[in-house]
C-alpha positions as a Markdown table, in Angstrom:
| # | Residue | x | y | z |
|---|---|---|---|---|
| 1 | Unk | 53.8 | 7.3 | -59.0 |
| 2 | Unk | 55.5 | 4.4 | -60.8 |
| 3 | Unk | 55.6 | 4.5 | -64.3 |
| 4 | Unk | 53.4 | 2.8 | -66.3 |
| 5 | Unk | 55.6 | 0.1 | -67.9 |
| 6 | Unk | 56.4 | -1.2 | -64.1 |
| 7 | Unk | 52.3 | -0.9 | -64.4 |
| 8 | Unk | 51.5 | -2.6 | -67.3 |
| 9 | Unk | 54.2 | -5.3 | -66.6 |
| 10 | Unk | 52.3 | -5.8 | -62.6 |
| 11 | Unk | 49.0 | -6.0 | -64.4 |
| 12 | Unk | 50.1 | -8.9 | -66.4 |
| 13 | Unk | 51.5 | -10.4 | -63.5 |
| 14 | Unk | 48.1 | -9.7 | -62.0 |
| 15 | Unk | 46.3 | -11.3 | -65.0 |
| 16 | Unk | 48.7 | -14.7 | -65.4 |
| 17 | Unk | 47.8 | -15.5 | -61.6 |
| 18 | Unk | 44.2 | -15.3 | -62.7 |
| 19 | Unk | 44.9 | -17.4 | -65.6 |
| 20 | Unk | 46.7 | -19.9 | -63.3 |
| 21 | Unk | 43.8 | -20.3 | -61.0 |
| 22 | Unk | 41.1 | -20.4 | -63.6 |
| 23 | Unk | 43.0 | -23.3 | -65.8 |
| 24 | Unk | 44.7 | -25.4 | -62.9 |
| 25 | Unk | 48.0 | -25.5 | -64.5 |
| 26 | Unk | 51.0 | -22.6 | -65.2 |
| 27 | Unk | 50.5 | -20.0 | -67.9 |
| 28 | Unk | 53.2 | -18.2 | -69.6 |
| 29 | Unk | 54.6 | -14.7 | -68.8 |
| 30 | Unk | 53.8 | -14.2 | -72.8 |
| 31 | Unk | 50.1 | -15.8 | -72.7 |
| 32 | Unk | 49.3 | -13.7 | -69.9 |
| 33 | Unk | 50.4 | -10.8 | -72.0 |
| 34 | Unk | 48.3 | -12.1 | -74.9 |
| 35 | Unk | 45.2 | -11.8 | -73.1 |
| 36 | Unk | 46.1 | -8.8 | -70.4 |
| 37 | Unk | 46.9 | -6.9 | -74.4 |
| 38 | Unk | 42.8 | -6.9 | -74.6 |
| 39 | Unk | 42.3 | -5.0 | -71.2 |
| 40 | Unk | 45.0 | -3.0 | -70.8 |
| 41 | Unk | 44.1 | 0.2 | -71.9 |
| 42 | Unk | 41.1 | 0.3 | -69.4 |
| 43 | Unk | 43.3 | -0.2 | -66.4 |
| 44 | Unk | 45.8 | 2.0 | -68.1 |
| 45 | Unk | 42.8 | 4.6 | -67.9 |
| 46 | Unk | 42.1 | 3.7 | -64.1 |
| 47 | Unk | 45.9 | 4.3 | -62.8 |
| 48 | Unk | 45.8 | 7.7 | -64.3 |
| 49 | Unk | 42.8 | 8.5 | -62.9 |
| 50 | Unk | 44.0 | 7.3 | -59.8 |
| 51 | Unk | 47.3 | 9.2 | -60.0 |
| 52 | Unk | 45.3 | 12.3 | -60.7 |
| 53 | Unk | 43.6 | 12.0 | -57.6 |
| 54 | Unk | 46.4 | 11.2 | -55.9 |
| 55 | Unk | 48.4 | 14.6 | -56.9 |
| 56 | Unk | 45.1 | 16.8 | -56.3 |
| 57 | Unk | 44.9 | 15.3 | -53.1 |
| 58 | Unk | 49.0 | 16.0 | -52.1 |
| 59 | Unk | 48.6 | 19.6 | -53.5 |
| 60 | Unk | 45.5 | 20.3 | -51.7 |
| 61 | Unk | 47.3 | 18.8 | -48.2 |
| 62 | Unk | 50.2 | 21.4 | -49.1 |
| 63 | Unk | 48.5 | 24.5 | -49.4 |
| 64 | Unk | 46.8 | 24.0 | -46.5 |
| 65 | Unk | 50.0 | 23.2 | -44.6 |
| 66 | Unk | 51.4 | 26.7 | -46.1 |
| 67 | Unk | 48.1 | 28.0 | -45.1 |
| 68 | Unk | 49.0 | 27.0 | -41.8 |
| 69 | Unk | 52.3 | 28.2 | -41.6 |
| 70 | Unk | 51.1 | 31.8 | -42.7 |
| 71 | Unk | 48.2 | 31.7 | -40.2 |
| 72 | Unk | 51.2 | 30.7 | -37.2 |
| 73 | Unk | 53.6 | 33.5 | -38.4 |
């Protein structure tokens, strides 16, 4: 998991790309955060969902690997 201000500052990198491509010419690191302020807290939502899913999913794998190794024994 990376932490959410490495996150946010991706998603604005994400966000001045689209920027770039929509207008034809460069946009600022601190226009790009102007308008990726508006959406933020819905993909801020999203990664911690995902995350969520990500830890269920690693503790589920090692309880069956120490089911396993219980089973072998």
């Amino acid at each position: 998991m990376i932490s959410l201000r490495k996150a946010w500052f991706e998603y604005v990198a994400k966000i001045r790309k689209k920027l770039a491509r929509k207008s034809k010419t460069a946009v600022s690191h601190r226009e790009a955060m102007k308008v990726a302020a508006e959406t933020w807290p819905g993909e801020k939502v999203k990664l911690q969902a995902k995350w969520k899913r990500i830890e269920r999913k690693r503790l589920k794998e090692e309880a069956k690997d120490t089911k396993n190794k219980v089973i072998e024994s």
